[in-house]
Steps between C-alpha positions, in 0.01 A plus 500: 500500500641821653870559520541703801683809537732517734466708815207690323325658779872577651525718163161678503592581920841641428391680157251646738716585777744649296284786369335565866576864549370773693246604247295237344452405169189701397703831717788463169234361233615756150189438354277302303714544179844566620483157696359273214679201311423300234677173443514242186561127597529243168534129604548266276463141592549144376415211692431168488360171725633131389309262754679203407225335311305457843194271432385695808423795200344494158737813419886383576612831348453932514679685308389933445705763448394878493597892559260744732580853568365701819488865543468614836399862556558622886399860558612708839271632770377818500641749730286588835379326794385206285646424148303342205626289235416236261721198372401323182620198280474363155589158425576274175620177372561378181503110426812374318465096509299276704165336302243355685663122563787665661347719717442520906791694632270776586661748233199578298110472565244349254249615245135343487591257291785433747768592315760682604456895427815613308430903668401581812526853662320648821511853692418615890560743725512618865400786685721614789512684821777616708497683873822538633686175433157300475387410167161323400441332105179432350494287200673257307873446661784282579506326883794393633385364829606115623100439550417643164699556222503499135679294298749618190654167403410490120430800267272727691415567828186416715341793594253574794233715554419683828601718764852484644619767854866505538624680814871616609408758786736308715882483413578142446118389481328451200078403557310334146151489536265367188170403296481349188196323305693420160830340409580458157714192345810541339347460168158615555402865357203532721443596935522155575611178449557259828240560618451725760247680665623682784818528706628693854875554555674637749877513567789640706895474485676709766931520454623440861918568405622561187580141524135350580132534361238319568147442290109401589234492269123306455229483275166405456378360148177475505329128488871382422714547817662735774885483499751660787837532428868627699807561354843553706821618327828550627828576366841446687790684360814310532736745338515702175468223266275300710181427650273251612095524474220349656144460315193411647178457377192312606100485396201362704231485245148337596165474255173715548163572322396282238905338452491582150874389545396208603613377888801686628735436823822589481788617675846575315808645550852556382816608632806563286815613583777653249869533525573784274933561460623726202290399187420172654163438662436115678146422613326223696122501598252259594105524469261267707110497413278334775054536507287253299564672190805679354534875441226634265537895310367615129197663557712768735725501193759272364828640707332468813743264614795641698658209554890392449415183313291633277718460197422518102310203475365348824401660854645251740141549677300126470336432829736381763817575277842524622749653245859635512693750262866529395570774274761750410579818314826656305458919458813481180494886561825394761656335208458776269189419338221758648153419403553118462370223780422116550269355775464148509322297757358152620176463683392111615189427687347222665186361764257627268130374578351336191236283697725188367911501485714768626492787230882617427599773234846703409636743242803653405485884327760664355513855394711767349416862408706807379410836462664758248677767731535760258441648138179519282436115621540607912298324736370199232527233699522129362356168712495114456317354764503068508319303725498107502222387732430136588261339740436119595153330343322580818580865480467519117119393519403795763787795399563456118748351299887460415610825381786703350358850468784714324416905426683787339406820619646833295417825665554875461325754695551877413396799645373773295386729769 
């Protein structure tokens, strides 16, 4: 259940297009140590799952709670025509609370005696290659692309393993072009994890104005499925304090091979559009799902799902679903409170296929988060997440169960070099 960012590949184009100059990025690289950064994140999180005493599950409640930290180490290129470098993790989580009958929120793995392990800890690393302002990775990394993308929803990141180009010859156009044979779970220490054997990515965004970008991408997951996707994004300025944006996104995702992801036929799309005036942000959207299945992702990692109503609990994405959004957001830095925000939105759906009644789920989420502007404590940020998810009995049997899934997240990244 990804929450999407908003306007991400507008971001990446205008980070990119910002820093276009004459001379490319290798031409002002400083060097292999004079570029490098290392970065600390700690996250601690509690969270917990009270199904409602479903009789559709043996387990009506989750309940974990733990702390992982993740150095990052990111050198610079070597000077000259083409500059080398290497990037390189280490990961680790501790295991506060959570025994075995409470677990299932996807927080910790399990031993061989299926416990849950109270330590885990892994390490990678990357090999990189820059020429002019075209870089390629080898090795384990972090994907951020709508038809394959790693999740970071609980206490450590998925990580895949592969070969990633990124390219930003052009002003304004940024070409992605990837292979990877491993993903890695969120809790699993090893290469892989969902699954996968092999997948092909390619992808383009191209900034028309400053005001509109636009996004295509596919993939092919071997004996799972081949996905296209487009994304449009516009932004109308009304004045200084306001704006109005447009959001589209949309997937066409078919089976192949040996459908180890069993049948899939699916198209979906969303569209959401956001009012934003002074610290006030308004935003409707609507998702429709049509194909003899709904929209399938997991093996191409767990975020892979650039979709508006994908929200903290559910997708939105049965087959044949129609859903609509309401939501809104409150910056308090206008009322003298920097650092401190609320989002709260409601997402109902309906016309689900369940081979029986129509299928019809909705939830409400509400969210708050502050983060420390300044002193010793600057930039710990502080998040309660709440989610109350129901579906009708026709729904429940195929999707899951009654839900209120509430999580707080504690983090504080630092950077040492």
């Amino acid at each position: 259940m990804r929450v999407m960012k908003w306007s991400m590949i507008a971001l990446a184009v205008s980070a990119s297009t910002s820093q276009f100059a004459v001379a490319s990025s290798q031409e002002e690289s400083k060097g292999f140590i004079e570029d490098q950064s290392l970065t600390v994140l700690t996250r601690a999180l509690y969270m917990n799952r009270d199904f409602k005493n479903n009789p559709s599950t043996a387990q009506s409640y989750r309940e974990e709670s733990g702390v992982a930290a993740r150095a990052i180490y990111e050198s610079g290129f070597t000077q000259g025509t083409v500059g080398v470098g290497v990037d390189g993790f280490a990961f680790g989580t501790v295991r506060i609370d959570g025994g075995t009958g409470r677990a299932g929120n996807g927080l910790f793995a399990r031993d061989s005696d299926n416990n849950l392990e109270d330590t885990q800890s892994k390490v990678g690393g990357a090999v990189k290659f820059r020429l002019s302002d075209t870089v390629l990775k080898h090795g384990n990394q972090f994907v951020a692309s709508p038809v394959f993308s790693t999740d970071d929803s609980r206490l450590l990141p998925e990580v895949a393993t592969g070969t990633l180009i990124t390219s930003k010859e052009i002003k304004g156009l940024e070409l992605t072009a990837g292979h990877f044979n491993a993903i890695s779970s969120q809790t699993g220490m090893g290469d892989d994890g969902l699954g996968l054997t092999s997948a092909d990515i390619a992808g383009a965004t191209y900034q028309f104005t400053d005001n509109f970008v636009a996004g295509v991408a596919a993939s092919d997951i071997e004996d799972h499925y081949k996905k296209k996707y487009i994304n449009l994004n516009y932004t109308l300025p009304i004045n200084e304090d306001q704006s109005l944006n447009f959001d589209f996104n949309g997937y066409d995702s078919q089976d192949q091979g040996q459908k180890l992801s069993g049948d899939v036929d699916n198209r979906i799309w969303s569209l959401a559009a956001a009012y934003a005036i002074g610290a006030h942000k308004f935003t409707l959207a609507h998702q429709r799902s049509t194909g003899d299945t709904g929209y399938v992702y997991g093996t191409d990692g767990n975020g892979t799902i650039f979709l508006a109503n994908s929200i903290q609990y559910s997708d939105f994405n049965g087959q044949d679903e129609r859903s609509w959004q309401a939501r809104y957001d409150l910056n308090m830095k206008t009322y003298g409170v920097p650092g401190l925000s609320f989002m709260t939105r409601y997402v109902t759906g309906d016309n689900i296929e369940t081979g029986g009644a129509e299928g019809k789920e909705h939830e409400w989420d509400v969210e708050t988060k502050y983060v420390v502007q300044n002193g010793p404590a600057k930039d710990l940020s502080m998040r309660v997440r709440a989610a109350f998810y129901r579906a009708n009995s026709d729904y429940n049997a195929i999707n899951g169960n009654d839900n209120n899934d509430l999580r707080f997240i504690f983090e504080y990244p630092l950077s040492i070099l």
